[in-house]
N, C-alpha and C positions, 0 to 999 in steps of 0.2 A: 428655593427659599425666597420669598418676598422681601423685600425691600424694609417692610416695619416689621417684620419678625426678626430681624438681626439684630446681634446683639451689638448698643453702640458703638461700643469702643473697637468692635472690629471692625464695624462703618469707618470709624476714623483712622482708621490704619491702612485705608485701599490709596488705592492711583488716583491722583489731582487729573481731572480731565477738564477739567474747568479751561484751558488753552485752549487745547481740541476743539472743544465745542464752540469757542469764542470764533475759531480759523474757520471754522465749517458753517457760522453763520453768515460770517462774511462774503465769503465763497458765494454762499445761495443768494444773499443780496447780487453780488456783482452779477450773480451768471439771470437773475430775474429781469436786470437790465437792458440786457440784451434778446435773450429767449423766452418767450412767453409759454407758460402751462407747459411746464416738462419739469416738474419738482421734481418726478417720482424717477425720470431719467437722471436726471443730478445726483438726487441719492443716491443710486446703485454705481453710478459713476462714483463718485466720492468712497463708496464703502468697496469698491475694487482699485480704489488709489491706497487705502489704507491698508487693505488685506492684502496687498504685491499680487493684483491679480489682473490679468489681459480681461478687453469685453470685446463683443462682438456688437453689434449695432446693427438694428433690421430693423426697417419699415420700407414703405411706398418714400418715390419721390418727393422732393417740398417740404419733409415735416421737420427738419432741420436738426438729422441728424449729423451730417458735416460740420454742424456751424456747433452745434453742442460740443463735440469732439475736440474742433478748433479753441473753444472759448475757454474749458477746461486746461488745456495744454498752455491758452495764452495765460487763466491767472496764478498758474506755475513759472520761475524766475526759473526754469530748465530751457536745456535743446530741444527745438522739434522740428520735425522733417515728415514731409508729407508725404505717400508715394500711391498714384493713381494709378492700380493694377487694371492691365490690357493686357489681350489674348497673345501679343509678340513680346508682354516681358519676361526675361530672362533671369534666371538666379542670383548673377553676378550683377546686376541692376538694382538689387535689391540689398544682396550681400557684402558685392565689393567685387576686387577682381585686380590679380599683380599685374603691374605693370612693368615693361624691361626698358633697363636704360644702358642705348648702345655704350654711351660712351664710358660708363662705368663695368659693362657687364654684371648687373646684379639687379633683381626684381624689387619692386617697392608694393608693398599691399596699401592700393585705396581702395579706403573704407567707402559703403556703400549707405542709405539714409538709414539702413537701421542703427545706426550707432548713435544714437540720439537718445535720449530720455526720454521722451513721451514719442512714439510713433504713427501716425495716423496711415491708417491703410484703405485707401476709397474702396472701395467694389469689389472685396477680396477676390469675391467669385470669380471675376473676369480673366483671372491670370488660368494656366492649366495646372495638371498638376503638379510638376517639377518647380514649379517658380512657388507656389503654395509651402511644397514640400520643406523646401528652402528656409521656410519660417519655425520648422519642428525645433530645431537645438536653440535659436535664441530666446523662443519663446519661455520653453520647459527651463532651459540652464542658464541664461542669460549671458550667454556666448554664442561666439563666431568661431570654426576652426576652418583656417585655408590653408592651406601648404604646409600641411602639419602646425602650423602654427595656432595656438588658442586667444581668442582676442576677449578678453571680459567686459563687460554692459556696465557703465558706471551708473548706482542708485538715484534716483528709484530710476524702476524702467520701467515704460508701461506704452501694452500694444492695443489700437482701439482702430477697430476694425469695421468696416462698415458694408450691409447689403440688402440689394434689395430682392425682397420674396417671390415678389410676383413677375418680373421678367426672366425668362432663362434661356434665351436665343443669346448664344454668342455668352454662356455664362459655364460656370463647371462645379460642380457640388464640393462644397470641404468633404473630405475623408471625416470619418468619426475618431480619427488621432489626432487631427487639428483640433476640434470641434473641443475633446476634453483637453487643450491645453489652454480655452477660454476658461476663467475663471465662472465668467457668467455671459448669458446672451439677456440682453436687453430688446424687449421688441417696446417699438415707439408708434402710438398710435394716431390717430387724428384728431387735433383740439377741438373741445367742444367751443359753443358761439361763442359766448363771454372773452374766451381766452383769444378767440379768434379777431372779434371787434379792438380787443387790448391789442392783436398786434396788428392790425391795421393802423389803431390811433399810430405806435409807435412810429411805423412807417412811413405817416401823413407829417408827421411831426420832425422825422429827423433824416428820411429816406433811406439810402441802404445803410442796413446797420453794418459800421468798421467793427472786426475784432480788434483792430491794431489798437485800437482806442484806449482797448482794458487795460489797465496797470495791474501788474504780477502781487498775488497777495501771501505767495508761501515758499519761500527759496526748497532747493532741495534737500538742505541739513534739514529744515523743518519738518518735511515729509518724515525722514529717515525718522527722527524723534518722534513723529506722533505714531509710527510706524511700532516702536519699540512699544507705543505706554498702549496699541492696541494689542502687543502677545502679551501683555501682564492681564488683561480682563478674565474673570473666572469663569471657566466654567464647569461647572459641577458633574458628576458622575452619571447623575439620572437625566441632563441633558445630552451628554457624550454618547447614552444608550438610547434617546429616543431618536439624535442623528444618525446612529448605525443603523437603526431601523429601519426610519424611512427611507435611505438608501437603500439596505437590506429587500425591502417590499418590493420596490423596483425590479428586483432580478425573479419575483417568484409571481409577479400582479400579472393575472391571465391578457389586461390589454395592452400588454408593452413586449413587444418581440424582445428587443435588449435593453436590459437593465443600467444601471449607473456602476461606476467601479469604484471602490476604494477612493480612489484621486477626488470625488464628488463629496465624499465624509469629509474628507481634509477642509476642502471650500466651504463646504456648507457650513462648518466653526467656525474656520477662519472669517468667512463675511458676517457672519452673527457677531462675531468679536468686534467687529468693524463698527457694525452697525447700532450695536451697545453703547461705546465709546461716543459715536457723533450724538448719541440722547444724552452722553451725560452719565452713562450707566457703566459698575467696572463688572457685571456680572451680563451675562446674556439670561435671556427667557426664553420658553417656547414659542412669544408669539415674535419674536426674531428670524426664527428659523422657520419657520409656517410663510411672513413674509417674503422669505429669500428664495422659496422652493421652487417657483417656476425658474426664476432669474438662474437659477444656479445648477438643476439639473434638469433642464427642459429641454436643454440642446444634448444631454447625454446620455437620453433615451432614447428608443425607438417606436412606434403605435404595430403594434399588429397588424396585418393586412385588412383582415375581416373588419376590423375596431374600426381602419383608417376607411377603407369604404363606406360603415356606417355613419361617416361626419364627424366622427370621436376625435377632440382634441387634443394634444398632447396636454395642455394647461388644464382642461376637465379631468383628465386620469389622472394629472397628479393630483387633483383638488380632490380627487376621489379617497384616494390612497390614504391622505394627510386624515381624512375624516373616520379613519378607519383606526390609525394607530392610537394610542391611549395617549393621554399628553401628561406627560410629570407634574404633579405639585409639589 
């Protein structure tokens, strides 16, 4: 249903997003400040703040995937904790790990950096796989269990992960049970000139850009509340079928060895809802969910062999697929 096909008075009875949208312009100013031509990264960043969802972060060196990650967490009033995965870190590095004290005879659990609010994780890749592994229960449940004991992730929590494609000496592939506990992978690409010359001027003009610099624009209750007015956004029955679909295609599309699961339907609304809410919108569209489909199920399929040889992209088959399901009006 369109937007002037409804009937007023039930336009006036939705969710006041007018905050929302107020928080998230803001946001994009402060984060333009610093980060030059990465709108479209902000966005999916923001729309996996909102939808309680981890992202993963890939490109080449330089394009300022760190500092976007950092800048996001700085204009959050939360904890954050950084942790640079290397091929010798270990689970309890990550997680924590009891300590014993002679003099008492009894263990103490320190907590390790995931106990933080916003997580940043450099170079997932470089860890193996037991230290990777490590990250399955906090991510999915948003806990820690040590010593039989269960430690709970105070709201919001959010894990942003970072890697790079092209080197893999000295690196170890996610499992594809990590992979769907990312909400979304964001791939970051290389700014064109314009955006390029804006951040040189920057650079000429202020030299290294401080994140320290940014002042926090959204405590954590606030998240938590725009968190709430993004499950109230509608969405309608013939959106809900054309998401199981294209999910659906995924498992039966001759160029994808493995399709998307279930867990991929849930995201691909959930970030639609998200991404309604930062427009302004209390209902999603199709072309929300059209938008969201690489970002959200690109890392939870697989290419055929024969496809993958032929050059075929993961992002073209799904651009293929989307072109093929019928879209609701």
């Amino acid at each position: 249903m369109t937007e002037e096909n409804r009937d007023p008075q039930e336009f006036q009875t939705r969710i006041d997003l007018s905050a929302l949208h107020e928080a998230v312009e803001k946001v994009r100013h402060s984060f333009g400040q610093v980060v030059i031509g990465q709108e479209k990264t902000l966005d999916l960043l923001l729309v996996a703040l909102l939808a309680d969802g981890h992202v993963l972060i890939e490109g080449v060196p330089g394009i300022a995937k760190t500092l976007s990650a950092k800048l996001l967490a700085r204009l959050l009033d939360v904890q954050f904790a950084r942790v640079q995965f290397t091929p010798d870190l270990m689970p309890s590095d990550v997680l924590g790990t009891s300590v014993y004290h002679q003099q008492h005879h009894t263990f103490t659990y320190q907590k390790g950096p995931v106990f933080s609010n916003v997580v940043l994780i450099d170079e997932i890749n470089r860890a193996p796989a037991k230290t990777q592994a490590a990250l399955f229960e906090v991510m999915e449940e948003r806990q820690v269990t040590a010593d039989g004991t269960t430690y709970k992730m105070d709201d919001p929590y959010l894990v942003l992960a970072t890697q790079n494609p092209i080197e893999h000496e000295g690196t170890y592939r996610l499992p594809e049970a990590q992979l769907d506990r990312f909400l979304m992978k964001i791939e970051v690409g290389y700014p064109n000139v314009k955006e390029e010359v804006e951040m040189l001027n920057l650079h000429h003009r202020k030299g290294v850009v401080e994140v320290d610099g940014v002042s926090p624009l959204l405590t954590a209750k606030q998240v938590v509340e725009m968190r709430k007015l993004v499950q109230q956004v509608q969405v309608s029955e013939a959106l809900m079928r054309y998401i199981a679909t294209l999910v659906q295609q995924t498992r039966n599309d001759a160029s994808l060895f493995m399709g998307a699961s279930p867990r991929a339907s849930i995201a691909l609304m959930n970030a639609a809802k998200a991404l309604a809410a930062m427009q302004g919108r209390d209902f999603i569209s199709p072309e929300d969910v059209q938008f969201l489909v690489p970002a959200v199920l690109g890392h939870r399929v697989i290419l055929a062999p024969e496809k993958e040889m032929e050059g075929l992209r993961v992002d073209q088959a799904l651009q293929r697929l989307v072109a093929k399901v019928e879209v609701p009006r």
